[in-house]
C-alpha positions, -999 to +999 in steps of 0.1 A: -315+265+169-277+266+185-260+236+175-235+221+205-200+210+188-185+178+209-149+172+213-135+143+205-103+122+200-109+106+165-136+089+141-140+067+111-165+077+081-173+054+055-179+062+023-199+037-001-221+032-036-218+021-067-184+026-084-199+052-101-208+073-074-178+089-064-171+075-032-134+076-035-134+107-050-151+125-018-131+101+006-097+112-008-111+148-005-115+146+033-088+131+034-064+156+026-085+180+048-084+163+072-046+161+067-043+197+059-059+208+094-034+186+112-053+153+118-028+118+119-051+096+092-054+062+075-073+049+045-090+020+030-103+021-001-120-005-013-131-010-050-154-034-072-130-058-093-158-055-123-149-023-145-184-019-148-209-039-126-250-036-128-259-006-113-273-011-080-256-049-074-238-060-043-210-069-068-205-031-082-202-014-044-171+008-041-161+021-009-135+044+010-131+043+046-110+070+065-101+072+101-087+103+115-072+115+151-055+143+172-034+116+181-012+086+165-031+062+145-021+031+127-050+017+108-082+027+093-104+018+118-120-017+128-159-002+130-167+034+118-187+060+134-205+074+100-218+054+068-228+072+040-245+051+016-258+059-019-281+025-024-293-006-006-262-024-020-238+001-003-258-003+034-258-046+026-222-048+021-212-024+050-238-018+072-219-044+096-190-020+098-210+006+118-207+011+151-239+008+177-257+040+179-235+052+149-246+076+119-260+062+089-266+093+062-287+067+038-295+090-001-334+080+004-339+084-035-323+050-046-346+027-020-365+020-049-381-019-055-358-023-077-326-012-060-339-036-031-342-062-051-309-060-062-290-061-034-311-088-017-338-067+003-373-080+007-387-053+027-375-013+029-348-016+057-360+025+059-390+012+067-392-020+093-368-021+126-333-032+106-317-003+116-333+006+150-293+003+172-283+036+143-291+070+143-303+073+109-307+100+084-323+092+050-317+125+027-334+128-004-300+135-019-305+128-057-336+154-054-317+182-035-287+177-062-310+186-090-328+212-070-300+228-058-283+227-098-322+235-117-306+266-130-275+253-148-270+239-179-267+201-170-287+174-176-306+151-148-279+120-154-250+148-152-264+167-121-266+134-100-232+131-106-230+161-085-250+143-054-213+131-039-203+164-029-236+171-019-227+146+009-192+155+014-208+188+024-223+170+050-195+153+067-175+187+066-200+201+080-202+172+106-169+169+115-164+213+115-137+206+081-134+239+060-146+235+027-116+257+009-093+226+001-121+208-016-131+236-038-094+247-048-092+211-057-125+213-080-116+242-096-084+229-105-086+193-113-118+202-134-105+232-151-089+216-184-110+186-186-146+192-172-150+227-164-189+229-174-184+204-135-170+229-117-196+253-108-219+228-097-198+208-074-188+235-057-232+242-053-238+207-043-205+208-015-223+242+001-256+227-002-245+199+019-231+217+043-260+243+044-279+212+046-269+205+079-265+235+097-302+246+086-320+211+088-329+201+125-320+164+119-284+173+130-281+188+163-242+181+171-210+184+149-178+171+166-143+183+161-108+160+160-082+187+174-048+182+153-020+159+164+014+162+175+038+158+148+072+158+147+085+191+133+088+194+094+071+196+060+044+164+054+020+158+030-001+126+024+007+104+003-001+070-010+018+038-008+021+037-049+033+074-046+058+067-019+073+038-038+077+062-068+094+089-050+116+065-034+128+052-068+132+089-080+155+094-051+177+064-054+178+075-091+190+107-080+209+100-048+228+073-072+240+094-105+219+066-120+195+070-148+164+050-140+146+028-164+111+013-153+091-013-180+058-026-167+030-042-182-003-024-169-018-048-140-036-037-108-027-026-081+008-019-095-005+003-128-001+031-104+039+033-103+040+035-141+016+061-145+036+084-114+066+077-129+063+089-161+052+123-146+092+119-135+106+124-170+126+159-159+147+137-133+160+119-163+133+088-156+123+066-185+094+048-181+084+020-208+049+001-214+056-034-229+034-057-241+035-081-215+055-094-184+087-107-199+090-076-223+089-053-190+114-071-170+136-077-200+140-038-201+146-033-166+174-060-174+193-045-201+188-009-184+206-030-154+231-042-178+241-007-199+249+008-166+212+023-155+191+010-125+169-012-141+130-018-122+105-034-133+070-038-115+035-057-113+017-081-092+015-122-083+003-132-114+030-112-136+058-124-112+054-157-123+058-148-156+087-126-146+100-156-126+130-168-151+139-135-166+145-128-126+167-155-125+189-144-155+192-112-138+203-136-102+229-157-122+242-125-144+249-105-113+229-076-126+215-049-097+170-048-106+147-036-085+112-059-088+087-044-071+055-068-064+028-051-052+004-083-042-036-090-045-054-113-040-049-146-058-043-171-072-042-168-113-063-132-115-078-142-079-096-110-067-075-084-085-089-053-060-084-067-025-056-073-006-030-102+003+005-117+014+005-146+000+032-145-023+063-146+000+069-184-006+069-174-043+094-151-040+113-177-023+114-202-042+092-193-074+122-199-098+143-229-110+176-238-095+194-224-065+179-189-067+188-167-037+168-133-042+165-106-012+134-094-005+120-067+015+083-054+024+068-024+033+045-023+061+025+013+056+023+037+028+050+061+041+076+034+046+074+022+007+096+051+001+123+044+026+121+001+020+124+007-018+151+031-016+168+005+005+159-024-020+176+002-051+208+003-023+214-032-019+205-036-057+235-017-067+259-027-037+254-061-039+251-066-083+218-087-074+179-080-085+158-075-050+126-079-048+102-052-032+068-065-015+043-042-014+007-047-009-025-034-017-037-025+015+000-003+017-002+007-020-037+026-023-037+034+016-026+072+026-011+089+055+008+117+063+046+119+053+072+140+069+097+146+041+131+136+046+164+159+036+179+144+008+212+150+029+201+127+055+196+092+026+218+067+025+246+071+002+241+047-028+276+049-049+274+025-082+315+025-085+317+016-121+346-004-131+362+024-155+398+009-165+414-025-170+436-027-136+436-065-142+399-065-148+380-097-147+340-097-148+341-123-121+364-106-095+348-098-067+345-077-035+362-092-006+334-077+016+304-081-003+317-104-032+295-083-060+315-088-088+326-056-110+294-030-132+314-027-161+294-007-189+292-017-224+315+002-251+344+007-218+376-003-236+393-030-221+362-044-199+345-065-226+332-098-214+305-122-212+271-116-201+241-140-206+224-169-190+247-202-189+267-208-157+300-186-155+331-197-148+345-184-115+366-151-120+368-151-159+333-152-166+337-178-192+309-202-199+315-238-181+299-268-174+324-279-149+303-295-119+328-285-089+327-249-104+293-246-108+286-254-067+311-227-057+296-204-079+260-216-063+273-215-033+292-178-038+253-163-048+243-176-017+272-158+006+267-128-011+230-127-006+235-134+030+264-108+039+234-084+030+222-088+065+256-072+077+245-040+065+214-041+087+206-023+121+198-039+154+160-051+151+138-028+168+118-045+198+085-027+205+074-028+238+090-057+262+123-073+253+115-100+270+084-116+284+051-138+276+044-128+239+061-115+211+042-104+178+061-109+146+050-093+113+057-082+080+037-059+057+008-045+062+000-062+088+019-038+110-005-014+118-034-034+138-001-054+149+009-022+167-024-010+178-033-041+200+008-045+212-003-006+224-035-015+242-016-045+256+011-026+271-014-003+287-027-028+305+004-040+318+008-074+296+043-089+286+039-084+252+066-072+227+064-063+186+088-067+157+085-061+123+103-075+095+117-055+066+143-077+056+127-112+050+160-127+033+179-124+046+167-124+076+184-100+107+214-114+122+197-110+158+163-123+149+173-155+164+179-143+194+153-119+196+125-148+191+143-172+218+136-144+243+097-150+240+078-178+257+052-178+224+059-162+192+027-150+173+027-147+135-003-126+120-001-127+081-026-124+052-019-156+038-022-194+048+015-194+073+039-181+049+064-162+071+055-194+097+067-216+077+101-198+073+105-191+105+097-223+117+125-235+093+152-216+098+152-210+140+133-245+151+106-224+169+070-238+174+061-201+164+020-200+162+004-186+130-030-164+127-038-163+091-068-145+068-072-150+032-103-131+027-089-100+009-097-074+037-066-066+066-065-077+103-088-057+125-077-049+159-106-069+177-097-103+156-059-102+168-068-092+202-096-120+207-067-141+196-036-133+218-058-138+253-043-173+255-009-157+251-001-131+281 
């Protein structure tokens, strides 16, 4: 029988099973094929906190969702088109993701009793009218695994390890994706490690997709044309990725030898491991054994004349919190980067959240002014961190780099700038005496002098007890002490004199204006798109600089008869906001570890334009 291919503009697949089932494995995989034949796509993966859960439990699910178009996208898709699901517990925890009349691809073999049981069934949802609104196809895919790998030396256990390309095949196969990117990926990823793997995978991807064009249960395939890019080189990348590559080239751009300690912690373990693959650029990367140990490197790298980083997530901030402050009142240039989960204490290590922007605030003792920046996609981590290592080194401050989860294990395509086109970063060592004082300071920016250890002549004071203004000796003299407070606090603030005018998206003027910050930019953007196509008075900024904030914010926000602020979090940004320009600005907040959907911030705004 002929099989009809359907055009269409995009689609969302969901991948899902237990965390042992390779879902994100597969999902990455069409990922970058779907990037590699031109596609604009965005991820979500989403993974079990427990290292190991109970087979089969709602607690051990694991899932990647992936949404890809021939035209500009900015999120992963509220609803997806296909669900692939490896057990009951995968189609309990998603199944409300799927669209009406969408594909559900269901592996038949784990609808046992007791993988029903497990994740809450009483009754086969195969079997009575659960899923009547889906098109669904159950495939026997643990049997057609070991059918299709009988001949080769693995056992049962190792060939059902197998069945996830078996349904990768599948979706390539639905969605017209050439299978040569995922088998020069098997081949080489398994080569050193697994290679007894490789064979089979690469049976069980063309059995899927031989599966599908021979089987009459699928009768249509659909094809995603490629988008319209901008001309250069991409690749995808992730946000963990991007921040490291944006270190690396501050490193570079800088003359600076970079220094990274971390303390392993998720989702910020990432950056260590991708840095140390860095080593030829002159990167040293250092595992400590906890939080204080890690920043306390990135401080004396700071202090020896390298650009000291240090990374990890809420909970290791606050242990970082008053090492970050000797750093603030030594005037030494750190980069903390602060990729956030879900909290508080360990909280829900594996989803996503904003809610620690107050405690960058004010999460240390004293007057502690700190500034801090955020990412809002994967592909911007490199560009915001690179600008955090700029003003680190300008300015003789640490900065602190918000990341989150959602940004930090999301991909998208990156075009990849010139290293002509950066930002000059210029450290400007103090080299000889010329009336050298360790407390002199810029008339522009006031950073006082980076004098290295060992100079001759520039030896001086360094530590944690307040500083006398201009010769760096220690004092306790009250009147000194609140111009020195106060002289932290100018310098942090000229920062914002460095910034550009803040992009307005959409009206400059009108009804409703959208503020953001992090990852919440992407559904932001999406429904100020769908807005302006219908001809509302809507407008969208989003902030990278979050202290300080832009010199025209104020202005911009007065301009706006309601100011909306979407964040992950119970009104953090609202509550700064609110403080610092005396605007009732309204707040829509989710703390439920998952991002905005598009439909939520839509149903939301209708009282707005």
């Amino acid at each position: 029988m002929r099989k009809q291919v359907e055009q269409i503009q995009a689609a969302t697949v969901l991948f899902a099973g237990d965390s042992g089932d390779g879902s994100q494995t597969i999902g990455t995989q069409m990922t970058e094929t779907s990037a590699i034949v031109g596609n604009d796509v965005a991820t979500l993966p989403d993974y079990p906190a427990e290292i190991q859960a109970p087979a089969g439990s709602l607690a051990g699910v694991s899932g990647f969702q992936l949404h890809f178009s021939s035209e500009t996208i900015h999120t992963p898709g509220d609803t997806c088109d296909v669900l692939v699901v490896m057990n009951p517990a995968a189609l309990k925890v998603h199944l409300h993701k799927l669209k009406d009349n969408g594909i559900l691809i269901v592996n038949s073999d784990n609808f046992a009793r007791k993988n029903l049981r497990l994740a809450g069934y009483t009754d086969n949802p195969l079997e009575d009218e659960t899923l009547t609104k889906y098109q669904v196809f159950p495939v026997e895919l643990t049997r057609l695994t070991r059918k299709v790998l009988e001949d080769t030396d693995l056992s049962f256990s190792q060939q059902d390890k197998c069945k996830n390309f078996f349904a990768l095949g599948m979706i390539l196969w639905l969605y017209n994706r050439p299978m040569d990117y995922t088998i020069r990926w098997i081949k080489t990823k398994l080569a050193i490690k697994r290679p007894e793997f490789i064979e089979p995978n690469i049976l069980a991807l063309r059995a899927g997709n031989n599966y599908c064009d021979m089987t009459e249960q699928f009768t249509t395939s659909y094809e995603v044309k490629s988008a319209e890019f901008a001309p250069g080189k991409y690749r995808n990348i992730e946000g963990n990725m991007s921040t490291v590559l944006g270190l690396v080239a501050a490193a570079k751009q800088s003359g600076l030898k970079l220094v990274y300690g971390s303390y392993p912690i998720t989702p910020a373990s990432d950056i260590l491991h991708y840095l140390a693959n860095y080593r030829n650029f002159g990167i040293v990367t250092m595992q400590m054994e906890d939080e204080i140990a890690a920043v306390g490197v990135a401080i004396g790298a700071a202090f020896s004349g390298a650009l000291g980083v240090t990374g990890s997530s809420g909970p290791g901030l606050a242990l970082k919190s008053e090492a970050i402050n000797l750093a603030m009142i030594a005037e030494l240039p750190i980069v903390v980067c602060n990729i956030q989960r879900a909290g508080p204490s360990t909280g829900m290590p594996t989803k996503t959240e904003q809610a620690d922007l107050l405690q960058m605030f004010y999460g240390r003792n004293g007057e502690s002014p700190v500034p801090i920046l955020a990412a809002c996609r994967p592909t911007d981590c490199f560009d915001t961190v690179y600008e955090a290592c700029r003003i680190a080194v300008k300015y003789r401050t640490p900065v602190i780099f918000l990341s989150e989860l959602y940004i930090a294990l999301g991909a998208e395509p990156w075009l990849i700038p010139n290293v002509e086109d950066l930002p000059n970063i210029q450290p400007n060592f103090q080299t000889a005496d010329n009336g050298f004082e360790p407390y002199l300071r810029d008339p522009e920016t006031l950073a006082r002098p980076w004098a290295r250890p060992g100079t001759p002549g520039l030896e001086h004071r360094i530590g944690g007890l307040e500083k006398s203004d201009i010769s760096g000796n220690v004092s306790y003299d009250a009147e000194n002490h609140e111009k020195m407070v106060n002289i932290r606090a100018e310098k942090v603030k000229r920062i914002a004199n460095d910034f550009p005018p803040t992009e307005v998206f959409g009206e400059q003027e009108g009804d409703l204006l959208m503020l953001g910050w992090g990852g919440t930019f992407g559904a932001i953007r999406t429904v100020v798109e769908n807005k302006l196509d219908e001809g509302c008075s809507i407008g969208h900024v989003h902030l990278r600089h979050l202290n300080p904030f832009p010199n025209d914010l104020g202005e911009i926000l007065n301009r706006f008869k309601t100011v909306l602020i979407p964040e992950l979090n119970s009104g953090h940004l609202l509550q700064l906001i609110r403080n610092e320009y005396l605007i009732d600005a309204v707040g829509l907040n989710k703390v439920q570890g998952q991002p905005f959907h598009v439909f939520e911030l839509e149903s939301k705004i209708q009282a707005y334009i």
